[in-house]
N, C-alpha and C positions, 0 to 999 in steps of 0.2 A: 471415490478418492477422498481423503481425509484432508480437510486443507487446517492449517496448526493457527493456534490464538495470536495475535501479534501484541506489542507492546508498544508506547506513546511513539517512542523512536523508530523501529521497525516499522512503522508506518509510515513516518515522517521519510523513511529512507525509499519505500516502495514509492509514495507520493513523488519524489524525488526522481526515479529510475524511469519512471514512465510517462511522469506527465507534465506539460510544459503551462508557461502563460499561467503561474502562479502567486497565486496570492492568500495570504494569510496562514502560510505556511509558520511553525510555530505555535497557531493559537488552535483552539479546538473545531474551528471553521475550515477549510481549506476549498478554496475554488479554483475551477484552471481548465484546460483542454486536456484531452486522451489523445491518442495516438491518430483517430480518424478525426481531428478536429473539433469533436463535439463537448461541450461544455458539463462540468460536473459539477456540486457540490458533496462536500464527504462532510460529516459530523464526527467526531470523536472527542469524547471527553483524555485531558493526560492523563488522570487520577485512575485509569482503568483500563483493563486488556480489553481487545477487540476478538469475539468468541469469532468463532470456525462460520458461522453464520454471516456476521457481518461481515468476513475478509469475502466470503462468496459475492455479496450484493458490491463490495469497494470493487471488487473485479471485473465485473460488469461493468459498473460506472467507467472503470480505467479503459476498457475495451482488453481485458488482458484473459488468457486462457487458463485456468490453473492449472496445466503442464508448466505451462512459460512461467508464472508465479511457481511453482516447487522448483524450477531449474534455477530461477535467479534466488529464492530464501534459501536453496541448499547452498548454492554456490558463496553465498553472503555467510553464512554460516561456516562455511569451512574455510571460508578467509580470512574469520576472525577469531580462529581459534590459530592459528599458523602465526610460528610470532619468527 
């Protein structure tokens, strides 16, 4: 399964979608819990896409499946093209 490169925002938005008890949302840091409560740190620089590589390892981190991740960037993707 191919999982697609994400951008400063599309991250900030998955970060968002799944994970609670957030902090430093905004900066290149972001700390918080996953869905089974367990505690994550993510790095991301804004200046730069996040390759198919790294959306793999944030996935894990989130506790998230990449079905669940392609169902919710498709679904985000075709909600923002709908005007």
């Amino acid at each position: 399964m191919k999982l697609p490169s994400l951008t400063f925002r599309e991250w900030q938005a998955l970060v968002k979608a799944f994970g609670s008890s957030l902090r430093g949302l905004g900066s290149p840091v972001v700390v918080g819990r996953n869905r089974e409560g367990k505690t994550f740190t993510i790095h991301y620089h804004p200046g730069r896409r996040l390759d198919r590589r790294e959306v793999s390892v944030m996935l894990k981190r989130l506790g998230i499946k990449p079905e669940e991740f392609l169902r919710w960037y498709r679904g985000r993707k075709h909600a923002s093209t709908k005007h």
